[in-house]
Biopython code that builds the backbone (N, CA, C, O; Angstrom):
import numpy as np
from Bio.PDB.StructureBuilder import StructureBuilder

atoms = [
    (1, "UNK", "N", (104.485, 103.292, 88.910)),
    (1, "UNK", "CA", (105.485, 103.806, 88.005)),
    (1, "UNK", "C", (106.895, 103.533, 88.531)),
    (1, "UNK", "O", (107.799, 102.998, 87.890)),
    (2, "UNK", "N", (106.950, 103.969, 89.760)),
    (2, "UNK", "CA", (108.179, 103.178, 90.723)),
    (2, "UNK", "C", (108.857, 102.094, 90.301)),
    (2, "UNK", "O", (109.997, 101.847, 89.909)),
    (3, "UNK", "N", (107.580, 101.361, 90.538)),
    (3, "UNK", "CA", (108.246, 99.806, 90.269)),
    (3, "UNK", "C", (108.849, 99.880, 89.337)),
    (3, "UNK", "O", (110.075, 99.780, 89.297)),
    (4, "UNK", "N", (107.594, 100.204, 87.722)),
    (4, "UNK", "CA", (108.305, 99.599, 86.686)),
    (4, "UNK", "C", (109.788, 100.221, 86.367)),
    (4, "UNK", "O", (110.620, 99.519, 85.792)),
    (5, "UNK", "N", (109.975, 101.065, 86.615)),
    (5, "UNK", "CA", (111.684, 101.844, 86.720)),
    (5, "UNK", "C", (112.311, 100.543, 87.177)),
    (5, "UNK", "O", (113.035, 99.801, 86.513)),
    (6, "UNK", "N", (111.868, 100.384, 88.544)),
    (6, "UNK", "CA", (112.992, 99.877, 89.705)),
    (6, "UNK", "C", (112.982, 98.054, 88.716)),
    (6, "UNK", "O", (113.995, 97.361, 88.811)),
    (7, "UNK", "N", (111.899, 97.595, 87.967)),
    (7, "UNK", "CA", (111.958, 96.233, 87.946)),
    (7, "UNK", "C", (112.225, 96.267, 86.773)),
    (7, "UNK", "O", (112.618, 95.125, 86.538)),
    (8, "UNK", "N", (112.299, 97.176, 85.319)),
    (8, "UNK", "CA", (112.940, 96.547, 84.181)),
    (8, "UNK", "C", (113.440, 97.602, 83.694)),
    (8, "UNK", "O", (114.352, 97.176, 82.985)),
    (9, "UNK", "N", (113.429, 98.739, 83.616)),
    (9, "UNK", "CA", (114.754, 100.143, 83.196)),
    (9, "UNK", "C", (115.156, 100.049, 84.146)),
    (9, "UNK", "O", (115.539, 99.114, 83.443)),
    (10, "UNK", "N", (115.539, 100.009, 85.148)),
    (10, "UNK", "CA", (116.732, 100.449, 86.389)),
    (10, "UNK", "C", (118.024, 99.011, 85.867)),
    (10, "UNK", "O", (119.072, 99.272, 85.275)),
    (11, "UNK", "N", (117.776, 98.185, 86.096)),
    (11, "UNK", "CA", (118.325, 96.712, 85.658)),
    (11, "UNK", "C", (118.708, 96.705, 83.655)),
    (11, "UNK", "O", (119.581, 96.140, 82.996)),
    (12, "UNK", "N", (118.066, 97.218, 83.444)),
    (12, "UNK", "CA", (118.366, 97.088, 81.862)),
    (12, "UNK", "C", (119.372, 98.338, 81.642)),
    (12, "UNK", "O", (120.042, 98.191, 80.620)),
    (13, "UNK", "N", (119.608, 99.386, 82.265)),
    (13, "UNK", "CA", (120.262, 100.535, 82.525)),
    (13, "UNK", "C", (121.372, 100.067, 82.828)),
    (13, "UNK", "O", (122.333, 100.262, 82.084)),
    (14, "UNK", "N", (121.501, 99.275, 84.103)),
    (14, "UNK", "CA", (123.004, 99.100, 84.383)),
    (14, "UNK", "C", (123.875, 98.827, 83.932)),
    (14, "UNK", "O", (124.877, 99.458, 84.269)),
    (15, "UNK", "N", (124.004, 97.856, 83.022)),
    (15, "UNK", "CA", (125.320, 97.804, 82.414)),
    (15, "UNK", "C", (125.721, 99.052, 81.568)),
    (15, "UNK", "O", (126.896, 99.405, 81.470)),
    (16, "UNK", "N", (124.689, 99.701, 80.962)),
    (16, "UNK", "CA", (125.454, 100.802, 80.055)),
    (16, "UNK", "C", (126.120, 101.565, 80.629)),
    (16, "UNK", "O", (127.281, 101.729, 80.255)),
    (17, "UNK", "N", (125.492, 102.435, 81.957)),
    (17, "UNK", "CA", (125.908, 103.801, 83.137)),
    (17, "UNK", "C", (127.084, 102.793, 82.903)),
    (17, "UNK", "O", (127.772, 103.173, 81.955)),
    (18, "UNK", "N", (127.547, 101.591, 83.483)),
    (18, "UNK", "CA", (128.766, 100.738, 84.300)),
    (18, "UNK", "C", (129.452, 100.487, 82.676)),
    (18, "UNK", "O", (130.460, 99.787, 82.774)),
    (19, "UNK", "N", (129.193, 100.828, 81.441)),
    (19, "UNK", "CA", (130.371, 100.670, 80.842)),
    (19, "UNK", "C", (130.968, 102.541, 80.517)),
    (19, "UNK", "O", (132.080, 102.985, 80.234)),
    (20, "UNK", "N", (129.714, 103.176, 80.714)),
    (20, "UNK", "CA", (130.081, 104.508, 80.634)),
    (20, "UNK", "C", (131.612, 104.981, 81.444)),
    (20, "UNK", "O", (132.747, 105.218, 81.031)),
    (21, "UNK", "N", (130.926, 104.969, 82.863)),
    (21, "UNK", "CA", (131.928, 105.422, 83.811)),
    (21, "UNK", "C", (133.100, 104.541, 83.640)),
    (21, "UNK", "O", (134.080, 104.859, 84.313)),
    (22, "UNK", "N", (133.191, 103.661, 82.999)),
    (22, "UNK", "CA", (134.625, 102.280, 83.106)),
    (22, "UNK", "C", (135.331, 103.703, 81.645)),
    (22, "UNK", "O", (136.272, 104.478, 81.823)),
    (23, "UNK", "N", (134.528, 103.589, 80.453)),
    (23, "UNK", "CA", (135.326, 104.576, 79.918)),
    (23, "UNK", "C", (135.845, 105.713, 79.927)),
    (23, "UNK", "O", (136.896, 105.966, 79.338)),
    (24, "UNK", "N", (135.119, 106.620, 80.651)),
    (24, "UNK", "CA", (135.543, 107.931, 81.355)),
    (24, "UNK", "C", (136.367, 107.697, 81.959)),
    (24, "UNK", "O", (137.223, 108.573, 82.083)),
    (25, "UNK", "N", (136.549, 106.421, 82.643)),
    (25, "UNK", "CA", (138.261, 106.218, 83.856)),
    (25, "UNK", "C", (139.021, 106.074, 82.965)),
    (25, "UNK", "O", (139.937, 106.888, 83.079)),
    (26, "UNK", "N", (139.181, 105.126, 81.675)),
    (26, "UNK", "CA", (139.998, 104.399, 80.802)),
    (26, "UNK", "C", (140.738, 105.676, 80.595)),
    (26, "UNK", "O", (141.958, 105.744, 80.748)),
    (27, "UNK", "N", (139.963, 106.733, 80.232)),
    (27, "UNK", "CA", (139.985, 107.910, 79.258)),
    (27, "UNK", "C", (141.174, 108.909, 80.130)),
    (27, "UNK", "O", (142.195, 109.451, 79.708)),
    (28, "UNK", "N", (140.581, 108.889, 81.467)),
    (28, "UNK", "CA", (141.283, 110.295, 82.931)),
    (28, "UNK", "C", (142.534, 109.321, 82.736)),
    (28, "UNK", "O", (143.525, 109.927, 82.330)),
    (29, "UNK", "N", (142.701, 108.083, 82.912)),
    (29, "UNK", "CA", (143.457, 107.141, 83.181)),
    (29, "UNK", "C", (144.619, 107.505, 82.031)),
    (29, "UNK", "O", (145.786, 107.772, 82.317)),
    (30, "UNK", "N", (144.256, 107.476, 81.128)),
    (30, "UNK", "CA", (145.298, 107.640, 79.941)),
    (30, "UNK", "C", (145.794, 109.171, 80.010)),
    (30, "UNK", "O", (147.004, 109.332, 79.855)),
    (31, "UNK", "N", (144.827, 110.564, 80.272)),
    (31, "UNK", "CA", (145.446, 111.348, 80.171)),
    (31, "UNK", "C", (146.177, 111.567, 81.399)),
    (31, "UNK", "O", (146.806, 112.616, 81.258)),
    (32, "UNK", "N", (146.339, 111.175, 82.286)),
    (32, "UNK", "CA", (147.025, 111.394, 83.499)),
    (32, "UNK", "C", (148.344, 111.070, 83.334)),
    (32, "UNK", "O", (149.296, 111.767, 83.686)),
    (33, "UNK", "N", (148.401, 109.694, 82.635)),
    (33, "UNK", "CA", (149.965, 109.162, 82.030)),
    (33, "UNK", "C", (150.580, 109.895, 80.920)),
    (33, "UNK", "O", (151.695, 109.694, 80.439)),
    (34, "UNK", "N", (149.706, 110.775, 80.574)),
    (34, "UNK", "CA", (150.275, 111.610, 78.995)),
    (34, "UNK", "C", (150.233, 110.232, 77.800)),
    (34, "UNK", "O", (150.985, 110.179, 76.826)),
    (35, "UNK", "N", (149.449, 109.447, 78.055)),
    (35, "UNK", "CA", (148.742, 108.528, 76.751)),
    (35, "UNK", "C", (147.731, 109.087, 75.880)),
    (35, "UNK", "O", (146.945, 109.902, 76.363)),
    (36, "UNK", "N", (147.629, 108.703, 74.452)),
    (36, "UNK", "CA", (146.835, 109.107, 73.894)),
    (36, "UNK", "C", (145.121, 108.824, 74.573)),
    (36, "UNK", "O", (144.981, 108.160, 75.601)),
    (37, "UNK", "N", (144.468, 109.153, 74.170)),
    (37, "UNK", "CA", (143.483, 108.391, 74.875)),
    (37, "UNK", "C", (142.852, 106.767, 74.043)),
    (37, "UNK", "O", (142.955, 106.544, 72.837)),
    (38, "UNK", "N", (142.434, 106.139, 74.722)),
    (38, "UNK", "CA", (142.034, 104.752, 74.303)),
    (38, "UNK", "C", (141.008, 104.789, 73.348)),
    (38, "UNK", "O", (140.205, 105.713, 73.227)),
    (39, "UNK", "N", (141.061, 103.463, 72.468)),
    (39, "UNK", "CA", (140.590, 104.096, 71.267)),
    (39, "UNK", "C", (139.403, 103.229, 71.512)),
    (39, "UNK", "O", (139.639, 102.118, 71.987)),
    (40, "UNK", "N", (138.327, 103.512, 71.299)),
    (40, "UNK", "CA", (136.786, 102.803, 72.381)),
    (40, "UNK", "C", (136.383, 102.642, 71.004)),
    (40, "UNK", "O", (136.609, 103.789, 70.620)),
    (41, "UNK", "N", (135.817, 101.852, 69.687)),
    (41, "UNK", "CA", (135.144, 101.935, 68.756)),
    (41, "UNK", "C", (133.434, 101.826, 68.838)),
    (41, "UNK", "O", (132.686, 101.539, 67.904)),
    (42, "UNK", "N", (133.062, 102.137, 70.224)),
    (42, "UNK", "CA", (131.807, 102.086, 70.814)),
    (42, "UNK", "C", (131.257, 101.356, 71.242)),
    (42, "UNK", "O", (131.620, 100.266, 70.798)),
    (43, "UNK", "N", (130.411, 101.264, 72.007)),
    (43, "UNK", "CA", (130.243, 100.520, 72.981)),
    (43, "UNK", "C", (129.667, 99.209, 72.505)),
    (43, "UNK", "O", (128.907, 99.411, 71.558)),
    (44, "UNK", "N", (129.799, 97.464, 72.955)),
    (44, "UNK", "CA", (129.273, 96.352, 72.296)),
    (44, "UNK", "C", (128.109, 96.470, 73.128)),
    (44, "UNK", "O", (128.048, 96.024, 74.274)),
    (45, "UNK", "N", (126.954, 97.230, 72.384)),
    (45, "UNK", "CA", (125.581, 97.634, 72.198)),
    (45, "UNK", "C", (124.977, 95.936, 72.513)),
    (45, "UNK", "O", (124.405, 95.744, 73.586)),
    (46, "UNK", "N", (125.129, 94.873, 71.616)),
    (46, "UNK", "CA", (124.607, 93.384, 71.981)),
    (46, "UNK", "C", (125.000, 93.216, 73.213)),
    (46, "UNK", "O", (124.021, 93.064, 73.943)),
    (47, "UNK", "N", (125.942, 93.177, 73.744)),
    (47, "UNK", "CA", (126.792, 92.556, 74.657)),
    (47, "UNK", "C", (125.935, 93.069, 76.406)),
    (47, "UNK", "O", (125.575, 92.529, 77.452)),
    (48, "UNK", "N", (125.965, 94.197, 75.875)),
    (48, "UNK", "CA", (125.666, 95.252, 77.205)),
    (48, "UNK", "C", (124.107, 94.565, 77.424)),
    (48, "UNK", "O", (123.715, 94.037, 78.465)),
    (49, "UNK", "N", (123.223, 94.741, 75.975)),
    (49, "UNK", "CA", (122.121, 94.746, 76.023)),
    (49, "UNK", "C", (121.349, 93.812, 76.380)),
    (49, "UNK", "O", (120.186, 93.934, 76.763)),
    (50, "UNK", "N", (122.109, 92.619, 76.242)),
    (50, "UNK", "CA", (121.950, 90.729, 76.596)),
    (50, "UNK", "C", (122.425, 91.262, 78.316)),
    (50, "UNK", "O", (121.611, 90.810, 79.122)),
    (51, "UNK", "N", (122.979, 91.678, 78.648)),
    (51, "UNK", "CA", (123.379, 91.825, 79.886)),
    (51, "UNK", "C", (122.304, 92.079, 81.001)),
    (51, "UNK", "O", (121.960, 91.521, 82.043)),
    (52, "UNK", "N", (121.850, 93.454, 80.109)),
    (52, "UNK", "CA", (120.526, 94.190, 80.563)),
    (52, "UNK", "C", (119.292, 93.648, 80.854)),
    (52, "UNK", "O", (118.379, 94.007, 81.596)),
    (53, "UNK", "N", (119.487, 92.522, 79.967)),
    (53, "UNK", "CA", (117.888, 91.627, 79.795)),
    (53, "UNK", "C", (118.277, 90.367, 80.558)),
    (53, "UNK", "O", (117.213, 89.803, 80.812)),
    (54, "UNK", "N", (119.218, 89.707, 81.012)),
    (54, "UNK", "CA", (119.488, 89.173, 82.246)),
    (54, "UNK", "C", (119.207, 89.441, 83.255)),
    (54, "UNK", "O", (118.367, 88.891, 83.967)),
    (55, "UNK", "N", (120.093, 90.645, 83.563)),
    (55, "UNK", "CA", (119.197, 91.182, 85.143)),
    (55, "UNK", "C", (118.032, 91.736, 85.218)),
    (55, "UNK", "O", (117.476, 92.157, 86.232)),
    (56, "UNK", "N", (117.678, 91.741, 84.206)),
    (56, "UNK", "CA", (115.959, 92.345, 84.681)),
    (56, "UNK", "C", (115.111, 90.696, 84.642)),
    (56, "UNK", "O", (113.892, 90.772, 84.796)),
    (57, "UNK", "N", (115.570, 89.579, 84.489)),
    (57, "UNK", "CA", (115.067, 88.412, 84.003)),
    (57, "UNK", "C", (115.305, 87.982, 85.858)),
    (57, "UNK", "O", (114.340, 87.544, 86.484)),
    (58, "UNK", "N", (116.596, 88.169, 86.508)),
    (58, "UNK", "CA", (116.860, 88.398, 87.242)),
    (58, "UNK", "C", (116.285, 88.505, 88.150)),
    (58, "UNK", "O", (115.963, 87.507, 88.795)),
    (59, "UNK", "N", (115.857, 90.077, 88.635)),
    (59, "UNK", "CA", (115.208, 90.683, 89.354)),
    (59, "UNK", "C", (113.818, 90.181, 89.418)),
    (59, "UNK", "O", (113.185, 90.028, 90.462)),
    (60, "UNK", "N", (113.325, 89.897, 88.034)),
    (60, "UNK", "CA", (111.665, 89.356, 88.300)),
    (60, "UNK", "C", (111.665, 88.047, 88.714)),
    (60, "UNK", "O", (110.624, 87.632, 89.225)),
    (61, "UNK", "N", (113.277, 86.768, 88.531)),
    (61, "UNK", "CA", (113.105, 85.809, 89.414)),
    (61, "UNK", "C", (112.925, 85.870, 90.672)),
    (61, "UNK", "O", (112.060, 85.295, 91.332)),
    (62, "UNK", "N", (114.223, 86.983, 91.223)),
    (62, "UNK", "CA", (113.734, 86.845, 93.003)),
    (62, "UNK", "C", (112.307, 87.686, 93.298)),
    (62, "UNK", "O", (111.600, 87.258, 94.211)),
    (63, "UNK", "N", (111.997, 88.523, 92.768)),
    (63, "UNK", "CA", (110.306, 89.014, 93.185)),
    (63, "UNK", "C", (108.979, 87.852, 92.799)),
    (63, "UNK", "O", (107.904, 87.780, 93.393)),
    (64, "UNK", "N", (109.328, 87.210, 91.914)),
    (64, "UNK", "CA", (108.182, 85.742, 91.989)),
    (64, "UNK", "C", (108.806, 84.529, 92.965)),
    (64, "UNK", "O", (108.057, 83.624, 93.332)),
    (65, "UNK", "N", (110.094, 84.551, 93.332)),
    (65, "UNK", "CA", (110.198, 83.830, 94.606)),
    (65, "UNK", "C", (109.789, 84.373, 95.768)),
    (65, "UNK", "O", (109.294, 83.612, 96.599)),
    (66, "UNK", "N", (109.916, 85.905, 96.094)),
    (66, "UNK", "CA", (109.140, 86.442, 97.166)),
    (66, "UNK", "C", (107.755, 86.348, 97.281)),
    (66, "UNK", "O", (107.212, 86.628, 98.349)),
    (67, "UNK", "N", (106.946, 85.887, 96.039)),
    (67, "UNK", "CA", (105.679, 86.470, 96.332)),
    (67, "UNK", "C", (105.054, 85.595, 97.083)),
    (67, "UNK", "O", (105.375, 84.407, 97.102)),
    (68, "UNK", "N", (104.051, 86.120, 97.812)),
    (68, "UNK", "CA", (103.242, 85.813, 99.014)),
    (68, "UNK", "C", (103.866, 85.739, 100.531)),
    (68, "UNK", "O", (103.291, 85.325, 101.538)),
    (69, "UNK", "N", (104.732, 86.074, 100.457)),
    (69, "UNK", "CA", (105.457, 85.976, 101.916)),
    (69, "UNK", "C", (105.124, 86.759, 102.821)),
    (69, "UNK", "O", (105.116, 86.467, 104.017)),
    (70, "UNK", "N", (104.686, 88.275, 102.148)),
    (70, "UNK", "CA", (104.354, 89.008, 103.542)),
    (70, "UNK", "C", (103.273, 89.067, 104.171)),
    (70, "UNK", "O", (102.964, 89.633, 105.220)),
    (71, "UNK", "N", (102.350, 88.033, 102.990)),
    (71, "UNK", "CA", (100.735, 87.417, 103.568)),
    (71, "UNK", "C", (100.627, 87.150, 104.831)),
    (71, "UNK", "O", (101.707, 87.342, 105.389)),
    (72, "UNK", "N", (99.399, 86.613, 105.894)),
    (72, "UNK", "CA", (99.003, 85.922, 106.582)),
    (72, "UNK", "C", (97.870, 85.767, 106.744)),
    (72, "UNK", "O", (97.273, 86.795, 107.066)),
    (73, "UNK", "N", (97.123, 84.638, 106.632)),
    (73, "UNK", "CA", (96.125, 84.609, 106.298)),
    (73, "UNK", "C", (95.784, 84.394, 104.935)),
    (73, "UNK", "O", (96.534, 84.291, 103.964)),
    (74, "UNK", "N", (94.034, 84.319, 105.030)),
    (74, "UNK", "CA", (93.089, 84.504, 103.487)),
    (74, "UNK", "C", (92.519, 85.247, 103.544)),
    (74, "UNK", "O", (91.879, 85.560, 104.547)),
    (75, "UNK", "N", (92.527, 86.137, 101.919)),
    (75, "UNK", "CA", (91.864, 87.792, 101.740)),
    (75, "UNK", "C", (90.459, 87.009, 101.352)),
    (75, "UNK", "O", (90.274, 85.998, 100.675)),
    (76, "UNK", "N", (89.675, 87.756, 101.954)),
    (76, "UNK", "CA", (88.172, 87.584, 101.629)),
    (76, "UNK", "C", (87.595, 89.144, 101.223)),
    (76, "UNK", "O", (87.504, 90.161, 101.911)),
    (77, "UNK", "N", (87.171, 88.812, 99.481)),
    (77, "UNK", "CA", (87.091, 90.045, 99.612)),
    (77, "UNK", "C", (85.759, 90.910, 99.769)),
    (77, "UNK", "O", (84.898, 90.283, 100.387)),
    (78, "UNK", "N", (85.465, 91.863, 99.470)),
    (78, "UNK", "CA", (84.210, 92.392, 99.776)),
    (78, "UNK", "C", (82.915, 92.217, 99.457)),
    (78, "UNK", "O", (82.643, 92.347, 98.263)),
    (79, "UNK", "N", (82.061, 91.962, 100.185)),
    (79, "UNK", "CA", (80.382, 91.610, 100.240)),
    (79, "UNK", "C", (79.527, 92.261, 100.310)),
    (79, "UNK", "O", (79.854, 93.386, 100.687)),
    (80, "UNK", "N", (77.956, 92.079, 100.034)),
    (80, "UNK", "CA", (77.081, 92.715, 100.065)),
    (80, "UNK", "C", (76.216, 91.807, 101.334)),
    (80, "UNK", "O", (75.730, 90.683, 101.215)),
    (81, "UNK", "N", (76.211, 92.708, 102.570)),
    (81, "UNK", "CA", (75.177, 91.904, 103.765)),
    (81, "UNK", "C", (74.328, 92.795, 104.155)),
    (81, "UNK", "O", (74.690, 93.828, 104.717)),
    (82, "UNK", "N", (72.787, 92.434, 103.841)),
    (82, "UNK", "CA", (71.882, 93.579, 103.792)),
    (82, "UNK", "C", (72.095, 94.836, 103.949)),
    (82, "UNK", "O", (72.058, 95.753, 104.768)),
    (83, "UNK", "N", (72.399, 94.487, 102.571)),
    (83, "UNK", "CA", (72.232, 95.876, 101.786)),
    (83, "UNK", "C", (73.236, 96.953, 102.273)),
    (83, "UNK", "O", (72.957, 98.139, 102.096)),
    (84, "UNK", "N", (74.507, 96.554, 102.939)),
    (84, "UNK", "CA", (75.405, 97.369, 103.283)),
    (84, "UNK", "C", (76.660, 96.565, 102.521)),
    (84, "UNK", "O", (76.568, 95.350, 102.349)),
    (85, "UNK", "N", (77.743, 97.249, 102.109)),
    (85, "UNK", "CA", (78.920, 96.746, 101.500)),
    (85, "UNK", "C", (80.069, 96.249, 102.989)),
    (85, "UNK", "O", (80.341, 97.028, 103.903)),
    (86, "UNK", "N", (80.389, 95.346, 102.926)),
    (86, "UNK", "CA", (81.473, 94.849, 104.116)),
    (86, "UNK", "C", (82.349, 94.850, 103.411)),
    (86, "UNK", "O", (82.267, 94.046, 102.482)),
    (87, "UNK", "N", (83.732, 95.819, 103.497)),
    (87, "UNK", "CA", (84.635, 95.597, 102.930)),
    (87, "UNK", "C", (85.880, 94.244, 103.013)),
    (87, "UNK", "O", (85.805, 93.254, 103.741)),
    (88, "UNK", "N", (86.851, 94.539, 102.152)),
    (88, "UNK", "CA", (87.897, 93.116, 102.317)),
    (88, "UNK", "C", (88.635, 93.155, 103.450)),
    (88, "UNK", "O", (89.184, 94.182, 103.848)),
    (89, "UNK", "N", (88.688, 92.083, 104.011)),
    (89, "UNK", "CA", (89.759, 91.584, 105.121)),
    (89, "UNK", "C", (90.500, 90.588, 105.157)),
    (89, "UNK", "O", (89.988, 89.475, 105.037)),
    (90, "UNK", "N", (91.738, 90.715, 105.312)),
    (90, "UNK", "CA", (92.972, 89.396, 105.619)),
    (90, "UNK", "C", (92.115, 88.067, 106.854)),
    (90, "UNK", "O", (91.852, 88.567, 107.948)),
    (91, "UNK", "N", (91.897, 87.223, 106.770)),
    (91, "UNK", "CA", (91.109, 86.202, 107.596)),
    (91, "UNK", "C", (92.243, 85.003, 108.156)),
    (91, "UNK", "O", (91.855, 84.062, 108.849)),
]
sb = StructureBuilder()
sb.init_structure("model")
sb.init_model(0)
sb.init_chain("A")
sb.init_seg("    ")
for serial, (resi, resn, name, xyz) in enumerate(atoms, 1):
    if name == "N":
        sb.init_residue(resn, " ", resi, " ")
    sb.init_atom(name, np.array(xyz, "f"), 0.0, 1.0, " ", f" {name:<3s}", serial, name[0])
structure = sb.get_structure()
């Protein structure tokens, strides 16, 4: 369950949180100067969302370039040798 957070909602998430907090500053930012506040007509929902689906496109490139690296060896996996189960081992 981890993962799938960490490998396609965590990454598809980011840009929105990161346009959130950019407007909440825009916003402190303006009232601090005695400006009206900025007029946001909401957020470019495509824009963010193409964003989102990049880095998660992203993220699953460098994890299929990692894969097999922390191997050594060949998994052989489990057997039946009279009549007892030998479980799997890295070889």
């Amino acid at each position: 369950m981890i993962r799938l957070l960490l490998t396609f909602v965590l990454p598809l998430l980011v840009p929105f949180v990161l346009y959130g907090i950019w407007g909440i500053l825009k916003r402190r930012q303006a009232a601090a100067q005695g400006l009206p506040p900025p007029d946001l007509k909401g957020p470019p929902i495509v824009w963010l969302g193409l964003t989102g689906i990049m880095l998660v496109l992203l993220v699953l490139g460098g994890l299929s370039l990692q894969q097999g690296q922390g191997t050594v060896g060949h998994y052989q996996p489990p057997r039946v040798e009279g009549g007892r189960i030998i479980p799997g081992t890295m070889q």
